[in-house]
Each structure stands twice: as C-alpha cells, then as structure tokens.
PAMI-331173 format. One line per field, with one value per residue (C-alpha): residue number from 1; x, y, z. Coordinates in Angstrom, 1 decimal, always signed. Example, Ala and Ser with C-alpha at 12.3 -4.5 7.8 and 13.67 -1.06 7.14 Angstrom:
BEGIN
resi [1  2];
east [+12.3  +13.7];
north [-4.5  -1.1];
up [+7.8  +7.1];
This chain:
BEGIN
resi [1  2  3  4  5  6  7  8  9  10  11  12  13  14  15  16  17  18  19  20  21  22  23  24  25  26  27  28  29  30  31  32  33  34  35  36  37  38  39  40  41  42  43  44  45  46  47  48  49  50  51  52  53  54  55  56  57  58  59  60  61  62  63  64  65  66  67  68  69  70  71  72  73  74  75  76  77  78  79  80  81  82  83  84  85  86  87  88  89  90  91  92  93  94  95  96  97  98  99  100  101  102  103  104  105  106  107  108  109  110  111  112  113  114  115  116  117  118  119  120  121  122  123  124  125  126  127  128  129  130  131  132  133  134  135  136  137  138  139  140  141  142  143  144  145  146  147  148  149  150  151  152  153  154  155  156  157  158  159  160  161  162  163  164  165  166  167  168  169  170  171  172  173  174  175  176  177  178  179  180  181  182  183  184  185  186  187  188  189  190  191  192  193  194  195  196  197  198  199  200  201  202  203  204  205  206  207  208  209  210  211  212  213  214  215  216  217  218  219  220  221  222  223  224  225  226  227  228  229  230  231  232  233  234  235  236  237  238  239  240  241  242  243  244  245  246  247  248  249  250  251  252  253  254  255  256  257  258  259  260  261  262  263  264  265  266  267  268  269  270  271  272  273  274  275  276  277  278  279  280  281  282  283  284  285  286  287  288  289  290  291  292  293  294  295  296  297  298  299  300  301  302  303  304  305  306  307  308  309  310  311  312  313  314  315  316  317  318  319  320  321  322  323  324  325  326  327  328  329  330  331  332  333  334  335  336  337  338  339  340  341  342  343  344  345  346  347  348  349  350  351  352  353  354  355  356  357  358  359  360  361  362  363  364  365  366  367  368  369  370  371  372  373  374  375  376  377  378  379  380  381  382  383  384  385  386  387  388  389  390  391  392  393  394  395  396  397  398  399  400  401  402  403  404  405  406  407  408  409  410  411  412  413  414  415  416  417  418  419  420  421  422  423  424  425  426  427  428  429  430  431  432  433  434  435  436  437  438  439  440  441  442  443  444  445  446  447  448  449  450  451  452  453  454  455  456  457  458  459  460  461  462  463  464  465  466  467  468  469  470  471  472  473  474  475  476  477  478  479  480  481  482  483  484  485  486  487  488  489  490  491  492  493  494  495  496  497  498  499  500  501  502  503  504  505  506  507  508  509  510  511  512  513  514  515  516  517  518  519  520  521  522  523  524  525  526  527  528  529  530  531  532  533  534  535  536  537  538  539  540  541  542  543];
east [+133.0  +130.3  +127.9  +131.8  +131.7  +128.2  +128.1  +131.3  +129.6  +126.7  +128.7  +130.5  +129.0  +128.4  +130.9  +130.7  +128.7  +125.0  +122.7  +120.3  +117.1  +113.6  +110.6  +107.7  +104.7  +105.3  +103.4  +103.1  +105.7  +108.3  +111.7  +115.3  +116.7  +113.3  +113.9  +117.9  +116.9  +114.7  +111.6  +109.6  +109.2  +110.3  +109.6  +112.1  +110.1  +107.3  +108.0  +108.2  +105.7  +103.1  +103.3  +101.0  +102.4  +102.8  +105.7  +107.7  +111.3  +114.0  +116.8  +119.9  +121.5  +124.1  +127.7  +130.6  +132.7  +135.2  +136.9  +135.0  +132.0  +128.6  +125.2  +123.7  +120.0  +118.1  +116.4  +112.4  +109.5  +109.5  +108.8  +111.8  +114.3  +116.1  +118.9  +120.1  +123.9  +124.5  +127.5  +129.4  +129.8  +126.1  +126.2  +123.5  +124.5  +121.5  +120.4  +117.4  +116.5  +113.8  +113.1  +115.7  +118.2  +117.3  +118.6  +121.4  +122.8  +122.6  +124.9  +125.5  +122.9  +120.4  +121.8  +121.0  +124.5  +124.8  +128.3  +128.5  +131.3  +134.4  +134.4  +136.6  +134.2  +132.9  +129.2  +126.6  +123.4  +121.6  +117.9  +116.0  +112.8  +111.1  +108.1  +105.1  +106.7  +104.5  +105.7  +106.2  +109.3  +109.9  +110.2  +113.4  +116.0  +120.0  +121.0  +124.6  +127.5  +130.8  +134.1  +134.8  +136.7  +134.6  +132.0  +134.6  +134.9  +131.7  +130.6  +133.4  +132.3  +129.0  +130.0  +131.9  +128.8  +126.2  +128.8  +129.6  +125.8  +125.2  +128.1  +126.6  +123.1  +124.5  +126.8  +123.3  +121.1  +123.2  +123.9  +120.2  +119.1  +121.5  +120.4  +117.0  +117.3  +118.7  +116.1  +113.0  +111.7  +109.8  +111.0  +114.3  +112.2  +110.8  +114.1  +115.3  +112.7  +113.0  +117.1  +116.3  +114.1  +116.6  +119.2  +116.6  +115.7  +119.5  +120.1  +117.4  +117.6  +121.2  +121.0  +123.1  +120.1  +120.4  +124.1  +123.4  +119.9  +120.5  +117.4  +115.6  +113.1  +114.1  +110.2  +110.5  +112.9  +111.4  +108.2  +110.8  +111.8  +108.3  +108.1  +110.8  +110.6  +106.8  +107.6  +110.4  +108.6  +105.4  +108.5  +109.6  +106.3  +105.9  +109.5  +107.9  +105.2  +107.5  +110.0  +108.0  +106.0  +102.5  +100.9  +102.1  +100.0  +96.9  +94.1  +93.0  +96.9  +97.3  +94.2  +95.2  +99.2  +97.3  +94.9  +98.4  +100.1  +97.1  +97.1  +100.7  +100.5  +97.7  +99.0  +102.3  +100.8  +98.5  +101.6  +103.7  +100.3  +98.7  +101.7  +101.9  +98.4  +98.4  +101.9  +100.6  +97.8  +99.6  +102.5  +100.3  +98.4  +101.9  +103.4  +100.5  +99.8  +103.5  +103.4  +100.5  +102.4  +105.0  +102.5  +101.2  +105.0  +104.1  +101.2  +103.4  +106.2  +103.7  +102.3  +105.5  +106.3  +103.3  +103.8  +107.6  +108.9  +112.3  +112.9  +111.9  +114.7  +116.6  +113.9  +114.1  +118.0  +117.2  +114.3  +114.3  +116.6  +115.3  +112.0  +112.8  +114.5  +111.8  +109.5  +111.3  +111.7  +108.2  +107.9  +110.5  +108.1  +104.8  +106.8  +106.9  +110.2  +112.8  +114.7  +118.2  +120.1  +121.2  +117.8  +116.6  +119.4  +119.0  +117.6  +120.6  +121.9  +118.3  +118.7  +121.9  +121.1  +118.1  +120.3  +123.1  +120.8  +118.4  +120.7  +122.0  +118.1  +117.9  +120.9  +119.1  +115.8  +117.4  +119.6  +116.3  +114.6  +117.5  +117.4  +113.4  +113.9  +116.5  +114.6  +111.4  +113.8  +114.9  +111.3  +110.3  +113.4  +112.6  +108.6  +109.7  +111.9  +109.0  +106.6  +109.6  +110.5  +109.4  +108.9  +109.8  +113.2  +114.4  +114.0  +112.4  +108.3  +106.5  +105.6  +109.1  +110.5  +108.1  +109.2  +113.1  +112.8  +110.3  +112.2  +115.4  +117.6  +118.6  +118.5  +117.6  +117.3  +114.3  +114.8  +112.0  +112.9  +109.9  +110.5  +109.2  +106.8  +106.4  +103.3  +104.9  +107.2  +104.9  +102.9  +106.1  +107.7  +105.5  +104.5  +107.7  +109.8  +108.6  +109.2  +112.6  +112.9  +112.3  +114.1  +117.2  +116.3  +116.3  +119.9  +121.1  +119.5  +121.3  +124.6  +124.4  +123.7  +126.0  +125.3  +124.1  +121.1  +117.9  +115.8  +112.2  +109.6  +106.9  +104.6  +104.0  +107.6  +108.0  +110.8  +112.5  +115.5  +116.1  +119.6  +121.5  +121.5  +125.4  +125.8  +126.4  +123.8  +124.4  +120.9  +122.4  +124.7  +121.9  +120.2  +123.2  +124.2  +120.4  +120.8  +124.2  +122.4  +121.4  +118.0  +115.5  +115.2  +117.6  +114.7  +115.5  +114.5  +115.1  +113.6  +112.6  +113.7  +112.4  +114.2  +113.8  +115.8  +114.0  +113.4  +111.9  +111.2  +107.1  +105.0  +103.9  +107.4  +107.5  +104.0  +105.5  +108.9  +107.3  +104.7  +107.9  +110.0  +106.9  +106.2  +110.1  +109.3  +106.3  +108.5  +110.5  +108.5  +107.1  +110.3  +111.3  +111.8  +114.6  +116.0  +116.6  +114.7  +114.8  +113.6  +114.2  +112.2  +111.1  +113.0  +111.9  +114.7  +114.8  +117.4];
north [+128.7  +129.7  +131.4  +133.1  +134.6  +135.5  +137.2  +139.1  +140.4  +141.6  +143.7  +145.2  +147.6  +146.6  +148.1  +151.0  +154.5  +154.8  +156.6  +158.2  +158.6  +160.5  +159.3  +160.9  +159.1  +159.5  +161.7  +162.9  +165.3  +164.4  +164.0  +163.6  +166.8  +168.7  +166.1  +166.9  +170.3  +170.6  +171.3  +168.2  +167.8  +163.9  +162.4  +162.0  +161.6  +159.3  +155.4  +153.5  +150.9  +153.4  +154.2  +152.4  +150.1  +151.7  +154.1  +156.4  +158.3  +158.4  +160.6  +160.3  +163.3  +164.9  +163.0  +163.8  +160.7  +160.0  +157.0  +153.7  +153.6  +150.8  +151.7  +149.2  +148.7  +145.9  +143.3  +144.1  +143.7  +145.8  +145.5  +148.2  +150.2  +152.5  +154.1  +158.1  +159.5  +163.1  +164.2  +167.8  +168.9  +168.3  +165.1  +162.7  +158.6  +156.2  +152.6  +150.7  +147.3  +145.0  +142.3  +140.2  +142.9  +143.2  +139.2  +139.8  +142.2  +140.5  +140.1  +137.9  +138.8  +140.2  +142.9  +144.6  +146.6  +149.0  +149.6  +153.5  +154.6  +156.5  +160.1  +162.9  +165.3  +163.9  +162.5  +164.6  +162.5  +159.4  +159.4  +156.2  +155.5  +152.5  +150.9  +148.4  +148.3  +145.8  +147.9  +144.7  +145.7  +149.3  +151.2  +151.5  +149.8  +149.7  +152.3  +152.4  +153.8  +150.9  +150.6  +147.7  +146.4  +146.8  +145.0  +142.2  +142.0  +141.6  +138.9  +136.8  +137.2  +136.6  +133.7  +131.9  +132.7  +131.1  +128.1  +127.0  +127.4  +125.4  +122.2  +122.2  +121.2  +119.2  +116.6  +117.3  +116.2  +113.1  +112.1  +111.7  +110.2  +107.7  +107.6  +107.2  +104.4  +102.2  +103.4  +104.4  +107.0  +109.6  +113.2  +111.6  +112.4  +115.7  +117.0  +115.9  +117.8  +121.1  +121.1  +120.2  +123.9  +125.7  +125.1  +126.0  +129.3  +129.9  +129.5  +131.5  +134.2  +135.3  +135.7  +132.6  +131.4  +134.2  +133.0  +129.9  +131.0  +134.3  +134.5  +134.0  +137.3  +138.6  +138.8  +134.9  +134.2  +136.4  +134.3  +131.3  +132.8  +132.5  +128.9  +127.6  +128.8  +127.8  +124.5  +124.8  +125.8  +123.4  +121.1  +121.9  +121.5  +118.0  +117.6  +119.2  +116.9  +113.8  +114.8  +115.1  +112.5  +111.7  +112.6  +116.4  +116.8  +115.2  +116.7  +120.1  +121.1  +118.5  +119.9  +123.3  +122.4  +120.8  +124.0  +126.2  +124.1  +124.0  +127.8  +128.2  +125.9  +127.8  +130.9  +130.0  +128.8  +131.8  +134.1  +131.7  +131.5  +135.4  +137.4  +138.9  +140.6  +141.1  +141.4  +143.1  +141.5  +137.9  +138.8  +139.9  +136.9  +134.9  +136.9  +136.3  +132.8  +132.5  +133.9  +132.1  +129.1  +130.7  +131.4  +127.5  +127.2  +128.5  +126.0  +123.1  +124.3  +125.0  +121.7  +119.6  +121.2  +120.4  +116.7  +116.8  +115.8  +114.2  +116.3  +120.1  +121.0  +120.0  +121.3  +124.7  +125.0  +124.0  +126.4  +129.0  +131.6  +130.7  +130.9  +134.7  +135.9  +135.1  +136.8  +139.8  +139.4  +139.1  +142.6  +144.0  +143.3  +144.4  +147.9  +147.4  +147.5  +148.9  +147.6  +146.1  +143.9  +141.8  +141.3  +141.1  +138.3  +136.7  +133.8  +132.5  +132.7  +131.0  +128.7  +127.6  +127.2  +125.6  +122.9  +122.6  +121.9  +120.0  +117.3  +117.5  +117.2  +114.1  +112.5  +112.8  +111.6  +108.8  +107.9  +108.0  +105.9  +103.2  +103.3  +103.0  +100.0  +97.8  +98.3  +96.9  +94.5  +93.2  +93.4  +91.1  +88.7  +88.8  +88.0  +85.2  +84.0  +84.0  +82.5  +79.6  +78.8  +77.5  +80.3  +77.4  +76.4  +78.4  +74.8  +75.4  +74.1  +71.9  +74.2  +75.5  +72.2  +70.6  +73.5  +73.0  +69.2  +68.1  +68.1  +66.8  +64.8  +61.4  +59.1  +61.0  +59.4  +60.4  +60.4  +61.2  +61.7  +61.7  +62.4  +59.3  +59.7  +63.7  +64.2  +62.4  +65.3  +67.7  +66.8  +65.9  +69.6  +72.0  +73.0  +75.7  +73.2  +70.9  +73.8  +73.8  +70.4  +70.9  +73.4  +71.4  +68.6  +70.7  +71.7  +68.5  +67.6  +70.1  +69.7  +66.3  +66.5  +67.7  +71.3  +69.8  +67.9  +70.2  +69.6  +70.8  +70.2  +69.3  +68.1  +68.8  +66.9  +65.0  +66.3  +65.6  +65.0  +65.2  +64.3  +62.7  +59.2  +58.7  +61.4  +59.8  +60.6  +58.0  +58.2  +56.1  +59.0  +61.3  +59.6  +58.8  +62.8  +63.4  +60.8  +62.8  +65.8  +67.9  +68.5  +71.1  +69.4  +67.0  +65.1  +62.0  +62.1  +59.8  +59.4  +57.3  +57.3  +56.1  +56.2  +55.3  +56.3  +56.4  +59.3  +63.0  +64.3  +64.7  +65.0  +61.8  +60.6  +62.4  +60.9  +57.3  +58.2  +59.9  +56.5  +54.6  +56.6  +56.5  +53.1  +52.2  +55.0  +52.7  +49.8  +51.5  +52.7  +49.0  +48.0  +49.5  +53.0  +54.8  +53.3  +53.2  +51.5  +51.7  +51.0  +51.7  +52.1  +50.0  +47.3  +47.3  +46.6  +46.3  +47.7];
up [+99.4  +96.9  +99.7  +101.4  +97.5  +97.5  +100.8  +99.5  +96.5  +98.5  +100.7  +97.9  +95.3  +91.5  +89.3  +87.8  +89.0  +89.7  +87.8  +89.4  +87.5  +86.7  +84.6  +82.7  +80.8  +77.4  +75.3  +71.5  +71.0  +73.2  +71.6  +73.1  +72.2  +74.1  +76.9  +77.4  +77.2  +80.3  +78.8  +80.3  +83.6  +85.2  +88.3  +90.8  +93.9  +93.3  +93.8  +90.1  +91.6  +92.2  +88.2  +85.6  +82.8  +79.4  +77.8  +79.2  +79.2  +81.7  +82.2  +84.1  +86.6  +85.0  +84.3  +83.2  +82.0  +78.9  +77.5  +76.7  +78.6  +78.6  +80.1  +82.2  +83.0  +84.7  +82.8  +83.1  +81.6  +77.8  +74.4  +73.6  +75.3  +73.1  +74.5  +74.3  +75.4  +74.9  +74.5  +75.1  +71.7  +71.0  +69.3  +70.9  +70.1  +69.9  +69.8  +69.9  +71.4  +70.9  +72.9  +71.2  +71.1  +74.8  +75.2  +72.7  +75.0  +78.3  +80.7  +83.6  +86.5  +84.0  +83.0  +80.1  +78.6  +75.5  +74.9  +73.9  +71.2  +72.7  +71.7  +73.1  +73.9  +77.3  +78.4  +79.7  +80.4  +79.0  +78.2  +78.1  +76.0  +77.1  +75.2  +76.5  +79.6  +82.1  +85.8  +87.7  +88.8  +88.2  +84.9  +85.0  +87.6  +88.2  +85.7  +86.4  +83.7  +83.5  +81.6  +79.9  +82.6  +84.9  +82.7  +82.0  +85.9  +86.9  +84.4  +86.0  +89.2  +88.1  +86.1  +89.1  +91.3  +88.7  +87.7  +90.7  +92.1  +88.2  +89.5  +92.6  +91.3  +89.0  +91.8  +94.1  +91.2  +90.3  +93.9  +94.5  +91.1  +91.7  +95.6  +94.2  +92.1  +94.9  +97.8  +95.8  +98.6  +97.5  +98.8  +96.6  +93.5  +94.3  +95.3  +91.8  +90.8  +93.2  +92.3  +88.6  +88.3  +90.3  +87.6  +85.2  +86.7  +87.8  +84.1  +82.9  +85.1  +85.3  +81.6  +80.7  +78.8  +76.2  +75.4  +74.8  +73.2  +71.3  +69.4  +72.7  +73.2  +76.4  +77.5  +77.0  +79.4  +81.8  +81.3  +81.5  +84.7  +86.4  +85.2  +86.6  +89.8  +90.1  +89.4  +92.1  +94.9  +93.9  +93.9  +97.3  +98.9  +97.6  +98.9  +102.4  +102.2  +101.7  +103.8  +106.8  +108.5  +107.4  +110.5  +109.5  +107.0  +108.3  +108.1  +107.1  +106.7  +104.3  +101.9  +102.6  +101.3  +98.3  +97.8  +98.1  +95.8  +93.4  +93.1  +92.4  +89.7  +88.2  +88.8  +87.1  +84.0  +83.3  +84.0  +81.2  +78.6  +79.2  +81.0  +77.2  +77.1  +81.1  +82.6  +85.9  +86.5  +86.2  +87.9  +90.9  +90.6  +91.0  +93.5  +95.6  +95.1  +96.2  +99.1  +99.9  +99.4  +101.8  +104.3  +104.6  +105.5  +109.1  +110.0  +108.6  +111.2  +113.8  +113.3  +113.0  +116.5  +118.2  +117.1  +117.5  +114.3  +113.8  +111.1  +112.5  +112.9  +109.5  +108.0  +109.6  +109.1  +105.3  +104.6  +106.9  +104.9  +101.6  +102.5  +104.7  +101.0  +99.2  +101.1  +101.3  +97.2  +96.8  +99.2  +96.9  +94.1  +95.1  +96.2  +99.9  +100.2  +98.0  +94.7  +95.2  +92.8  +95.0  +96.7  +92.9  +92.6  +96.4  +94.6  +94.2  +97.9  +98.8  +96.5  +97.3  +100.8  +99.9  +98.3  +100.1  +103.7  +101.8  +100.5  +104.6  +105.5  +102.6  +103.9  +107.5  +106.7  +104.7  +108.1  +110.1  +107.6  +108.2  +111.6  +111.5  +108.8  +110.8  +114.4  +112.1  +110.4  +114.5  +115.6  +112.8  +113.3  +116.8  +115.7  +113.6  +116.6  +118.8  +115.8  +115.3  +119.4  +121.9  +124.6  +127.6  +126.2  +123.1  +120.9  +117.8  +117.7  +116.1  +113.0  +112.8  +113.5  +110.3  +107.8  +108.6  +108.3  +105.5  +101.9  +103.8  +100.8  +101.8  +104.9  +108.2  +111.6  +114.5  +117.7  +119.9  +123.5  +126.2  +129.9  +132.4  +134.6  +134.2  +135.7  +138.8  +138.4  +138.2  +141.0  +143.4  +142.9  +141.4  +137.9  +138.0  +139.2  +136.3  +133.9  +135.1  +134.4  +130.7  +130.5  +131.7  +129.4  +126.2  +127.7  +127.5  +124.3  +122.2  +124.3  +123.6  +119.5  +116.9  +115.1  +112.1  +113.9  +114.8  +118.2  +118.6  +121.7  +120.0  +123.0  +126.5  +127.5  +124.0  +122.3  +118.8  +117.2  +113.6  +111.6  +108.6  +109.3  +108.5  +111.2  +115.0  +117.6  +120.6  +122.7  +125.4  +126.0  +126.2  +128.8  +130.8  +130.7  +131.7  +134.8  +136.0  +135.6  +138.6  +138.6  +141.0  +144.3  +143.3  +141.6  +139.7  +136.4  +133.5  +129.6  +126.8  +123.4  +120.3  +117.1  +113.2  +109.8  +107.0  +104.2  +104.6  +101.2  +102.0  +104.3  +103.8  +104.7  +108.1  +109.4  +108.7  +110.2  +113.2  +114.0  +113.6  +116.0  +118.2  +118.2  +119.3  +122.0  +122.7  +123.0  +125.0  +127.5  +127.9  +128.2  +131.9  +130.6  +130.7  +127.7  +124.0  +121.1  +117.6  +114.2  +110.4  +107.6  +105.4  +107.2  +111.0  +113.5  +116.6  +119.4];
C-alpha cells in the first residue's frame, strides 16, 4: 500500500505552480527594487551546478496570483534565504531566514515555506537572496507558489508517506530484535542497524526532525542527513557481507568491501565534523565514496553468480532498485542529470523497498539456515548412530553399550549369550553366511527381551544382555526360539548363556558382574552347550 501511494505521488505533480527561476552572483550594490526592475542581468540558461558556492539572488518569471499564497523552496545548503514578493501597487513584502528560521519553517519533504500576507493588489514576482550557500545541490531548487490548501494537502500526503514508511521500520525493527535475541545470527544485527538509520534519515530528511526539534539549525540536519545515511549503507554492506556466504567475500572482494566500507565511513564523518568550512568539497568527497561503495555492489553480484549463491537472487530482488535510485541520486547531485523532488526524495521508495525485500531476504536466509542446521543436526544423529551401533546388526556396541549401562540404580541381571561352535559355522557356510547368522541372532535377542532391557554385541559372536533384575528375561526361551529359527542353509545353530544379578553403579561393579556372567557362560559351555547357567552376586548360585 505505501509504495501504490508513493508511486501515485510521483506521477502526479506537487501542489501549487512552478516558478521558474534566474540567478546572478551577488554583488555590492544590488538591491531588490534595482533587481525587480530589470537592471541586473540573471542567468536562465546556465546549469546551477556548474555555479560556484557563495551569494547570490534569484528571481521568479512573472505571476500574477491573489488570495493567500506561501512560497516554497527546497531545503539546501545556506546560511540565509531572505525572501522578496512584489506586489502590483508597488509594495514589496519581505522576510528573512536564518538557518533556524530555515528549520522553523519546514515542511514535510523538505520544504522550506514562507507564508506571504494576503493583499488585494495581486503578485508580480518573488526575488530570493540567498547567503553562504554551499552549491551541492543547486542554488536554488523547487520554487513553486501554494495556497494554504494546497500546503495543508501536501503535508498529509507527505505525512502518510513518511508515517507509514516510520511504522513499517518500526514492526521490521522489532520483529528482528526480537528474532535476534532467540537465533543470534549476525546479518540480524546489521539489519537492526541498516533499518534503525533509515528511520533516522527518514526522520531527518523529510523535515519531521525540525518539528519535533525547532531550535535545530537547518544546516544541522542536513549534516544529520549525511550521517544517517552513511551509517546505513556501511550498515547494509555489513548486512551484504553477512547475508551472503563466506566464500563471497573471499579474497580480494572481501578487502576491497572492507576498503569501500572504510571510505564511506570516513567520508561521512568529515562531511558531519568539516561540511561547515567546506560544504562542496565534503559533499563530493561523500558522494563519491558512495558510489564507490555502490560500485563494489557489481563484483559481489558477479561473484555470488559465479559461485551460485543461495541467496543471489533475494539479494538482487532486495537491492537492485535501491541501489539503481541511488545511483541515479548521486548523478542528480553531481549535475549529470537533472533536479527532481521526487528523485531528491526517492530515498524513501529505495528505502522502503530496501526494507520490505530485506526482511523477505532475512526470513529466507534464516529458512536456509534451518534447513542447513537440521540436515547437520540428522548427519550428526546419524554419526552418533554409527559411533553407538553395531554396523553388522544395528545392536548397540560395546562403548555404547558401557555408557547406557554403568550408573544403573538397583539390582540388574547379565546375560551374556555366545553362539556354539561359530567358527564351525563360519567355516561350514562362509563368512557371509556367518554374518547372516548374527544377524539373525541379534533378531531374536531383542524379539525375545522386553523394551526396557538393552542388548549389545560386544565380541566377535558374544552378545549382551542388560536389565532390572525384578524384570523377567527367560534365557531358556531365547534359546528354544533360536533352535526353531530358520537359519542360512538351514544350518543348526545353538548358544550359551551365562547370567549373574548383581549392582551397576561403577565401573568397578560391571567388571565383577561381567566375570560372573562369564564364568556361568563358562560353566555352561562345559556343561554340553546349548544351555543356561547362572549366578548372583555376592552370593554365587548355581542354575
């Protein structure tokens, strides 16, 4: 809705009539009733940008308007505008502004109006004297002449533009702070940061600063203006940085961002400490340094292609407009292409694309990052899996099998379970077959155990059995379910089992429970095989 209203105003004309206008250098002797009466020649042709800073008058083309009128004038760079209307009857009105009388009469979008008082005789032409004017922009821009309600119209329009771009950085701003605090990545920060300037400078530069500031010196907030929208686009290239994979900024690229960065930064401090006793020079120095910063753009898209970023093309939808309008701002002020107030105020289209798609590009890269964090968080389930099992028949290892049992409260029983004569097996049908074999084994262990017991292979084809003791494992049903199962080639194969209760709490615990449970495995084995023994510690029994 806000960039259907922005677009809207664009198209349609500012309120009120243009004034077209002429300029001479001032000199001793001029005065505004020699100046309304032709006797000094003004400029009409040459380009303002081509003139030096310093003072000079303007004068309007002829008019002829009655009823309550307001000149308007662009907000620029001078130390006083004083304001001339001459009227038909001869009377010529006046009023002088300072730089705080400059802020004091601000309006929405920068604009400087001087209400003029209603007379019946009508007005003929306006004369403009303008003092320690810095030509960064022009020596005089947007001259237009306004009734009150047209004045009153365009500060609404104006108002809903800034206030909505204003509510909009605000819910962005908080949505990512809060976003922030809960994933910690970084390009969440410097888009805090990026947005946070833009409602600076959006404050700043439509004038809405000067309302809430009136003692503010209009020069200020044009210095305020510069700042602010340094610190943005150092922001946004941090965000760049961020946002983009590492391997994007590798390299050479990645010093020459920093070098870019570096120089906007330093350019936007000297403009905000010396733009006082050197407006041209600093803003020259800034307008360059930004679009040097714009031109690194290229080589980070260039790059980002070449390695085929995930996020090219967010990035591109985000930034490509704001970065084309302010270019062709930063054109508009180094006179390569002309003045326009709404190129002069296309910040605010930029910038709310620039916020709008970013937070889209955030929520993106935050979606990728997700995605790239839960196939890590699989691959290192699936790694701990592999660490933990056996790769032969899923049971859990020896190591794993150790960690999950030691520090067990109360009375647990062993059983360990050892296939007979396995190398028989072996040799008789094959090492694959024999793999089989265990594999079938394991089966029947865990089918034959209740959920809460745990089974591990912890040898070659010695397997273990770990559970509470008042919880009933029958190994006599094991090895009957392993003699009715049906083996490869029908092979008979039958086991051993040892078994002993006794504590787990320590390590020491599980090396006397395990020689106990071995040693009824012993006994087992001596006994015929294919049976059970057991015993218990610290009373020994026998089965």
């Amino acid at each position: 809705m806000m960039l259907t209203l922005f677009a809207s105003a664009a198209h349609a004309e500012r309120p009120g009539d243009t004034l077209p206008i002429c300029v001479t250098r001032a000199q001793t002797g001029m005065t505004p009733l020699r100046l309304f009466a032709g006797k000094t020649a003004f400029d009409c042709v040459s380009p303002q940008s081509v003139l030096p800073g310093g003072d000079y008058w303007a004068i309007s083309s002829p008019v002829h308007r009655t009823g309550p009128l307001a000149i308007q004038v662009a907000s620029l760079w001078q130390k006083r505008i004083t304001f001339y209307a001459l009227y038909a009857d001869g009377t010529v009105v006046s009023a002088s502004l300072d730089q705080h009388g400059a802020a004091r009469h601000l309006q929405l979008g920068a604009i400087i109006e001087q209400s003029l008082p209603e007379r019946n005789a009508p007005l003929l032409r306006v004369l403009w004297h303008i003092e320690g004017t810095g030509n960064m922009r022009g020596i005089l821009r947007g001259a237009r002449i306004v009734n009150p309600q047209q004045s009153v119209g365009a500060n609404l329009k104006m108002a809903g533009l800034y206030g909505g771009f204003a509510g909009l950085c605000i819910a962005l701003l908080t949505y990512n702070l809060a976003l922030w605090v809960a994933l910690r990545y970084r390009f969440q920060l410097a888009y805090c940061a990026m947005v946070t300037a833009l409602l600076l400078y959006a404050l700043s530069s439509s004038g809405a600063l000067a309302w809430a500031w009136p003692d503010l010196a209009n020069n200020d907030r044009i210095r305020i203006n510069y700042l602010t929208l340094g610190i943005a686009a150092v922001a946004a290239f941090a965000f760049a940085r961020a946002f983009f994979e590492p391997r994007v900024f590798g390299g050479y690229l990645g010093r020459l961002a920093t070098v870019a960065s570096g120089i906007m930064t330093v350019a936007t401090l000297a403009f905000a400490v010396f733009a006082p006793v050197a407006p041209y020079l600093t803003d020259r120095a800034y307008t360059y340094a930004f679009l040097a910063q714009m031109g690194v753009a290229g080589p980070i898209l260039w790059r980002a292609w070449r390695l085929r970023s995930d996020y090219l093309g967010m990035f591109v939808l985000a930034w490509g407009a704001p970065i084309t309008l302010a270019c062709l701002r930063a054109f508009s002020s180094l006179g390569l292409i002309g003045w326009s107030f709404w190129l002069d105020n296309s910040t605010l289209a930029s910038m709310t694309i620039e916020a709008l798609l970013s937070s889209i590009a955030v929520a993106y890269r935050i979606r990728m990052l997700s995605r790239e964090r839960d196939v890590a968080r699989e691959r290192e389930i699936a790694a701990l899996l592999l660490a933990d099992t056996d790769s032969l028949t899923g049971l859990l290892n020896r190591r794993a099998f150790l960690t999950e049992v030691i520090g067990r409260s109360g009375e647990q029983t062993l059983l360990i379970a050892d296939l007979d004569h396995f190398k028989r097996v072996n040799e008789t049908i094959g090492h694959d077959g024999g793999d089989e074999v265990l594999r079938v084994f394991a089966r029947t262990l865990r089918e034959s155990v209740p959920p809460e017991a745990l089974v591990a292979r912890i040898g070659g084809e010695e397997f273990a059995i770990v559970a509470p003791a008042d919880i009933l494992i029958e190994p006599r049903a094991i090895l009957e379910k392993l003699r009715a199962g049906r083996m490869p080639y029908d092979v008979t194969v039958t086991a051993s089992i040892g078994t002993c209760t006794g504590p787990l709490l320590r390590e020491v615990d599980w090396k006397a429970l395990y020689a106990c449970a071995d040693r009824a495995l012993f006994e087992a084995k001596s006994a015929g095989r294919d049976r059970v023994r057991g015993r218990h510690l610290p009373d020994r029994w026998a089965a």
